[in-house]
C-alpha positions, 0 to 999 in steps of 0.5 A: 846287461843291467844289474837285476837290482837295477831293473828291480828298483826300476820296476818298483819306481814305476809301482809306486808311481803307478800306485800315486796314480791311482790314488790322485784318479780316485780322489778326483773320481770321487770328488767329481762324483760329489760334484755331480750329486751336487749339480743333480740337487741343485738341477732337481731344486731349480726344477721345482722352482720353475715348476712352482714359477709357471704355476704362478705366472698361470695363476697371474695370467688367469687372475689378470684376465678375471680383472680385466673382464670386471674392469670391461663390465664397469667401464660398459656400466659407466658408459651407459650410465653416462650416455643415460644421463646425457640422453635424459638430461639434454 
């Protein structure tokens, strides 16, 4: 038989290692909770900038299609000009 003393010193290890334990756990709990938060700040902000990024990319498409048009419209002037000129000149 084991001495009650014994069992009892054994038991309080466990207690205390039990309670070491849960300490660490819950210090590394809240340290990923902090991270989490973290990542959902950051998740949230890269959000927003690819939001505003495919606003800008949209602006540009519409802004190099305005300018593509007026370079077409001048090119057509230029070309009439220039076969006006060749057709009263020759």
């Amino acid at each position: 038989m084991t001495d009650p003393n014994e069992q009892f010193e054994r038991l309080e290890e466990k207690l205390l290692r039990a309670i070491e334990l849960f300490k660490r756990t819950q210090t590394e709990k809240r340290a990923l909770e902090q991270e989490v938060e973290k990542l959902k700040v950051e998740t949230k902000e890269r959000a927003q900038t690819l939001s505003a990024m495919e606003r800008e990319l949209i602006a540009l498409r519409r802004e190099r299609e305005d300018v593509r048009a007026r370079v077409e419209k001048l090119l057509e002037r230029i070309d009439l000009l220039t076969n006006s000129e060749s057709g009263s000149s020759g």
